[in-house]
C-alpha positions as MATLAB code, in Angstrom:
seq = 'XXXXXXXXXXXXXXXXXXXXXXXXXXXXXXXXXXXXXXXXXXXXXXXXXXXXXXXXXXXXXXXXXXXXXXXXXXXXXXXXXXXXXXXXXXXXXXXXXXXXXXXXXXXXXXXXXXXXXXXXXXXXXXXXXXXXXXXXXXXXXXXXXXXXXXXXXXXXXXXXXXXXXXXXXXXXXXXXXXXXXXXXXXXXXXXXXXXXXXXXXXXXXXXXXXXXXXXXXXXXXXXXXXXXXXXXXXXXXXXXXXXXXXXXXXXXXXXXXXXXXXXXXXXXXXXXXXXXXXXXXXXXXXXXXXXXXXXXXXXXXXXXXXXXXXXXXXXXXXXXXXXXXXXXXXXXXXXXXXXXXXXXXXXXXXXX';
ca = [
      83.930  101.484  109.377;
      81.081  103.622  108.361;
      79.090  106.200  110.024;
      75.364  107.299  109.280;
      73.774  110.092  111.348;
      69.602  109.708  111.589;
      68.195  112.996  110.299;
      64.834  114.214  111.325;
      62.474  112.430  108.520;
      64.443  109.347  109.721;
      63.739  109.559  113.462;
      60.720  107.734  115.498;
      61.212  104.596  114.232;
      62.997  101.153  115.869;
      66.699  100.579  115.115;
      65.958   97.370  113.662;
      63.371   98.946  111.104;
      66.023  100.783  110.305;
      68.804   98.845  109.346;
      66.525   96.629  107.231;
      65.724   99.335  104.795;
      69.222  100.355  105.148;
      70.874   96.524  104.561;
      67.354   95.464  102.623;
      69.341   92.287  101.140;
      70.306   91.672  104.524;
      68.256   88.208  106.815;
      66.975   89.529  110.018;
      69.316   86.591  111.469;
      72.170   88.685  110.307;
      71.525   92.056  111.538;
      70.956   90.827  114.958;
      73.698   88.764  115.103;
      75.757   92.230  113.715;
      74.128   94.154  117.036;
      74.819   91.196  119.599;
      78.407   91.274  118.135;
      78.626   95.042  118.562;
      79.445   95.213  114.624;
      76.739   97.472  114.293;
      76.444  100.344  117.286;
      73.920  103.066  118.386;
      75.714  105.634  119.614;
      78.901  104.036  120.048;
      76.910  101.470  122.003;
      75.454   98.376  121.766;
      71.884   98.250  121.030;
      69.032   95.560  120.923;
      67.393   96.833  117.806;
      64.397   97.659  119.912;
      65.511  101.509  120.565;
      64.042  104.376  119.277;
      65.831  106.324  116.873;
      66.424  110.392  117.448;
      67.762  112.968  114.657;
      71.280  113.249  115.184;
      71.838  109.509  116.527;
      74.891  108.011  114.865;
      74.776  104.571  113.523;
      78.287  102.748  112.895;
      78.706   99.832  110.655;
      82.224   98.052  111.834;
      81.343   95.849  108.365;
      83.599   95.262  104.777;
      82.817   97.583  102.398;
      81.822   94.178  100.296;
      79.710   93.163  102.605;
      77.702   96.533  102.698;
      77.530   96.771   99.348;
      76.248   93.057   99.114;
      73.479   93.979  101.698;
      72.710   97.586  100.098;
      72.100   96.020   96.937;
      74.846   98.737   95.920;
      72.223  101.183   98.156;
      70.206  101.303   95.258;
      67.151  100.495   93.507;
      66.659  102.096   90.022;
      63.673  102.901   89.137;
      61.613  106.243   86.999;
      58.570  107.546   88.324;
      56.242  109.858   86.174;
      55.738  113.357   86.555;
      52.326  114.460   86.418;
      52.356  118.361   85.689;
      48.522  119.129   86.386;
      48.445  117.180   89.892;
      46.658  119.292   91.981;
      48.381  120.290   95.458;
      46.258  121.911   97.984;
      49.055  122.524  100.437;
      52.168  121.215  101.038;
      54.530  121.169  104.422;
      57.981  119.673  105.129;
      55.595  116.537  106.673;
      53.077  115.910  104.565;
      51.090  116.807  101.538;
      46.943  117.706  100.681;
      46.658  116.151   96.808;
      43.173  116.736   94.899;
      43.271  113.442   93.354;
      41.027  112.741   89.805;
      38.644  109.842   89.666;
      40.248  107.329   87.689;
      43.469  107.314   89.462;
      44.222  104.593   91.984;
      45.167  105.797   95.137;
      48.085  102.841   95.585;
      49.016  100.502   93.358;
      46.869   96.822   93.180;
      49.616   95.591   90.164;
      52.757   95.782   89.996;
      52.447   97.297   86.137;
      49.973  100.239   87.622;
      50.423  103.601   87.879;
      49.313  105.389   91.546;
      49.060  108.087   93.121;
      51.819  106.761   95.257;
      54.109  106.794   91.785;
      52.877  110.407   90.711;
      53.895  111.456   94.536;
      57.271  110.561   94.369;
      57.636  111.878   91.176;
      56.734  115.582   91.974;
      59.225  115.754   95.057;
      62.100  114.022   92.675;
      60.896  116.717   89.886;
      60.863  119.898   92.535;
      64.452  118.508   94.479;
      61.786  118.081   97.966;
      62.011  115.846  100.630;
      63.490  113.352   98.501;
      67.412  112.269   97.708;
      68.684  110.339   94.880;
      70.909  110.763   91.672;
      68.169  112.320   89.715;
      67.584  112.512   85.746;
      64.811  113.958   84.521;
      63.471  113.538   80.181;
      60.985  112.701   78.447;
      59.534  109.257   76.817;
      56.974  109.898   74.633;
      54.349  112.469   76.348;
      55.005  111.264   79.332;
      57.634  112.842   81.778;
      59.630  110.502   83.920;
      62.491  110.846   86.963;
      64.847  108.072   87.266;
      67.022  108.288   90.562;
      69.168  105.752   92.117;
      67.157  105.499   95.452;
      68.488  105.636   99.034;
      67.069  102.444  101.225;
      67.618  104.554  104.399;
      64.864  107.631  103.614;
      61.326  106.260  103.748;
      59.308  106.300  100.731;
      56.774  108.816  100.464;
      53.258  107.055  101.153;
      49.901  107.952  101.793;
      47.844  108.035  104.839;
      44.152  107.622  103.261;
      43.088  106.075  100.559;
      39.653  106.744   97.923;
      38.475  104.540   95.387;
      39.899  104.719   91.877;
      36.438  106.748   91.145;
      35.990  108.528   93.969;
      37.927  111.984   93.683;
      39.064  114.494   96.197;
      41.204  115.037   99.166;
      44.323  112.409   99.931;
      46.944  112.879  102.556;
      50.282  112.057  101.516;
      53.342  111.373  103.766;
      56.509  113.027  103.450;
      58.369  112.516  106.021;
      57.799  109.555  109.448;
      56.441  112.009  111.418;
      53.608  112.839  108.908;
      53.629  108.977  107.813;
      52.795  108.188  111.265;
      50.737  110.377  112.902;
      48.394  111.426  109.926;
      47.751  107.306  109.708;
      47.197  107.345  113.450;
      44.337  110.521  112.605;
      42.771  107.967  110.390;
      42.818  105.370  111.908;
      41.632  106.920  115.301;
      39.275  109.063  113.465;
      39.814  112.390  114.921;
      39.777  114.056  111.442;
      36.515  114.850  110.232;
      36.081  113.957  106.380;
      33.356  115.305  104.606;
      31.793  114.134  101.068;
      30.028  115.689   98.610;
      27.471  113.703   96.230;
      24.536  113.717   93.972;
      22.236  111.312   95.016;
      18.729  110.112   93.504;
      15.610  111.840   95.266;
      14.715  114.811   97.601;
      16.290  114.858  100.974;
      15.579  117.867  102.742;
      16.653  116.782  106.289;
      19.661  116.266  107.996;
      20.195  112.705  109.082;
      22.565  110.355  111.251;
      22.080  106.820  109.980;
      23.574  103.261  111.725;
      23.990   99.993  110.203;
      26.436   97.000  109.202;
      28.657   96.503  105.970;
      29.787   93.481  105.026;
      32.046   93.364  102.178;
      32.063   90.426   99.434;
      36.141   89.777   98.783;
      34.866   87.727   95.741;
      32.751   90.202   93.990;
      34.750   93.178   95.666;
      30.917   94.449   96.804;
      29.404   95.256   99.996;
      26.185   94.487  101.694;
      24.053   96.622  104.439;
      22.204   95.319  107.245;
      20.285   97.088  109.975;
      20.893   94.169  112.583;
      24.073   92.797  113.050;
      25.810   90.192  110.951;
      28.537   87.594  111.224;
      31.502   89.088  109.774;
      30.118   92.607  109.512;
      31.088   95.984  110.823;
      29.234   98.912  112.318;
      29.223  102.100  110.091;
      27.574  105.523  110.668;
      27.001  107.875  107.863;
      25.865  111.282  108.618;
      24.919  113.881  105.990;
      22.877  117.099  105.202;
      21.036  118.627  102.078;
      23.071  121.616  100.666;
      20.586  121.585   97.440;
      17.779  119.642   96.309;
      15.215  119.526   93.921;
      12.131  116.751   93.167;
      14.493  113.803   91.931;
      18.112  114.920   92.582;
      20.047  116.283   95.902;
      23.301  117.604   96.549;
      24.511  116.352   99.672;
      27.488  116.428  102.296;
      27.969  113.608  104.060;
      30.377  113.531  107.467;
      31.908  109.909  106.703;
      32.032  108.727  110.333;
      33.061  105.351  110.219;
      35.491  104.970  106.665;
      34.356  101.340  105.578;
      34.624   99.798  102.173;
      32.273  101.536   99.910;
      30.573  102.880  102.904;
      28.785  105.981  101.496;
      27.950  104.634   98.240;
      26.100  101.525   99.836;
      24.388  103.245  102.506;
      22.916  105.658  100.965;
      21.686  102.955   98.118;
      20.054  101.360  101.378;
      17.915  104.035  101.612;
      16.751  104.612   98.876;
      18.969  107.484   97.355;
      22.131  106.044   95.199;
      24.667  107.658   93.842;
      24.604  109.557   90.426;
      26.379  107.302   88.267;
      27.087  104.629   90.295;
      26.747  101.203   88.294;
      27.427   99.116   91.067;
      24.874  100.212   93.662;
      22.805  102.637   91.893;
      20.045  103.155   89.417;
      20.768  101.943   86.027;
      17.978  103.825   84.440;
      18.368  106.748   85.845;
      21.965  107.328   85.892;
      21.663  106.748   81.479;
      19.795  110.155   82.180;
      23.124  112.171   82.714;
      25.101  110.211   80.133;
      24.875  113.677   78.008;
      26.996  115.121   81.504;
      29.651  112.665   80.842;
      28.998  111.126   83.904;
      30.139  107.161   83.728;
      31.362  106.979   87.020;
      29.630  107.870   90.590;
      29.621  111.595   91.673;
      31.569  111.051   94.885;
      33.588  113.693   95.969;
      36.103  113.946   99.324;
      36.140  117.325  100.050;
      36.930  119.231  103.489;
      39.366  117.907  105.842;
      38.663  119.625  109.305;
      42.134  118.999  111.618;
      42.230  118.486  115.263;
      44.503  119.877  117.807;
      47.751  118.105  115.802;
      51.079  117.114  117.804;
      54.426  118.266  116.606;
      55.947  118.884  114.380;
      52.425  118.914  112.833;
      50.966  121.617  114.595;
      50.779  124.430  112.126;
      47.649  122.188  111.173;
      46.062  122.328  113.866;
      42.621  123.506  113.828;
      42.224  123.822  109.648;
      40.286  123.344  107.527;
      41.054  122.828  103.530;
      38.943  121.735  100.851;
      39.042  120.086   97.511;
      37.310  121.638   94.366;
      35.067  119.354   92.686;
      35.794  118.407   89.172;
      34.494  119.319   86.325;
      31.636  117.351   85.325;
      30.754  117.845   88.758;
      30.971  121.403   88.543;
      28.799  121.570   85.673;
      25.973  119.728   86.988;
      25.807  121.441   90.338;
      26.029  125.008   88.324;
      23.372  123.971   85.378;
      20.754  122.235   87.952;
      17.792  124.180   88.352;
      17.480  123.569   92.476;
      14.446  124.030   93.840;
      16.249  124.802   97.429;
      20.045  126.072   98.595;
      20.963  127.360   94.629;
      22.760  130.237   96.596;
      24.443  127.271   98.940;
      25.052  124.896   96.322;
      27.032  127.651   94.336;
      29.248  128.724   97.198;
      30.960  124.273   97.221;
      32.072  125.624   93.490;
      34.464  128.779   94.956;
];
């Protein structure tokens, strides 16, 4: 017989779930026929696989230790997961983490040979002993610092909630525990988190505006279209924004991302006339070779503030925060060396 005992970054999810991460070699078939048979008990009962799980419930396994360790896979999975040393973490709680992320990193993985956020994630709680467990060795192959571990099927992996595009930079939630997992991805998805933007877009806007309008996304050429009237396959988006800084062809704005579609914010605003600095794909050719001397290659699209709603627990130390992102560096620059015709003073204060 063996005995595991659900600890607290374990809890909230089904029994079932459960045991396949814990027997992940295992056919459904087989761990259902293990509960009907009572070889597998919740609580010294016998269970459906439907239940809830609590910290503290004890699972028993009334199984050969060969067949466990034909189901576990040994419990194992090896694998080495790089440490980045300059990842950027705005704050950090036993549920969940606020990561700057750099444009040019994928948020997740879209090959299995890439290198993600995700990947970088994992390896800073293997490389600081948090919220992780695993038979850890840390060394170094070439430049690059790796953690290789002998990982435990029954803790979740780390994961995150939201994701940017590999060129967008900025704020990204990251799960550490299920709790954070699931009810940061719930935020999302429900939208009770306000996101806010920053970008440099072509033209003066010196208004605040709330615009509507349909996206419909290409799978093909991975590109979007926007409509003003609706279109078969298409969903409603809403884009608001506001003018921190603007001068005759160039504004710095902040855009409240209402809806969070597929290149929402890059197409809309190219809609309307006012793409995104650096932006090849919906933008001005032209006059994005104009800040080539910047560096600037890819669009100036920046997630930035996170405001937090009332949060349930155990997430409700953030209630009610806000946290922001610094931009990067080429972003920096150009807000700091622009000579703004209106809101220098506001367009300064984004940089502190």
């Amino acid at each position: 017989m063996k005995e595991t005992i659900i600890k607290e970054n374990e809890s909230g999810q089904r029994l079932d779930k459960y045991l396949k991460k814990y027997l992940p070699q295992a056919p459904g078939s087989f761990i259902y026929k293990m509960l009907r048979k009572k070889n597998i008990t919740l609580n010294g009962k016998k269970a459906a696989g439907q239940e809830k799980l609590n910290t503290g419930d004890s699972i028993k396994f009334f199984l050969a230790e060969e067949t466990i360790d034909k189901f576990t896979g040994n419990a194992a999975a090896s694998e080495s997961y790089p440490v980045k040393k300059d990842l950027e973490i705005i704050y950090e709680d036993d549920n969940i983490l606020l990561i700057n992320k750099p444009a040019g990193m994928l948020s997740q993985k879209s090959k299995k040979e890439d290198v993600s956020l995700v990947e970088y994630v994992i390896g800073y709680l293997l490389s600081n002993r948090r919220g992780v467990r695993g038979k850890e060795d840390q060394r170094y192959q070439g430049r690059r610092r790796t953690c290789d571990l002998r990982w435990n099927h029954k803790l979740p992996y780390p994961g995150i909630c939201n994701r940017l595009d590999r060129n967008t930079s900025g704020m990204v939630v990251a799960g550490k525990s299920l709790a954070g997992l699931q009810i940061m991805g719930e935020a999302f998805k429900e939208r009770t988190l306000a996101k806010y933007y920053l970008c440099l877009v072509k033209g003066c806007i010196k208004e605040t505006s709330h615009i509507r309008g349909y996206l419909k996304k290409d799978e093909k050429t991975n590109k979007v279209m926007i409509s003003r009237k609706m279109l078969e396959g298409a969903a409603a988006i809403e884009t608001e924004y506001e003018p921190v800084a603007y001068q005759k062809e160039l504004t710095l704005l902040k855009v409240h991302l209402i809806t969070g579609r597929t290149h929402q914010i890059r197409a809309h605003l190219a809609s309307i006339g006012h793409p995104l600095m650096g932006d090849y794909k919906y933008g001005n050719i032209s006059w994005n070779h104009q800040y080539e001397t910047y560096g600037v290659k890819t669009q100036m699209l920046h997630s930035y503030e996170l405001h937090f709603p009332q949060m349930p627990k155990p997430l409700e130390n953030l209630s009610k925060n806000v946290f922001q992102a610094r931009v990067p560096g080429k972003f920096y620059r150009l807000i700091k060396e622009t000579a703004w015709e209106h809101g220098t003073r506001e367009a300064l204060e984004v940089l502190h």
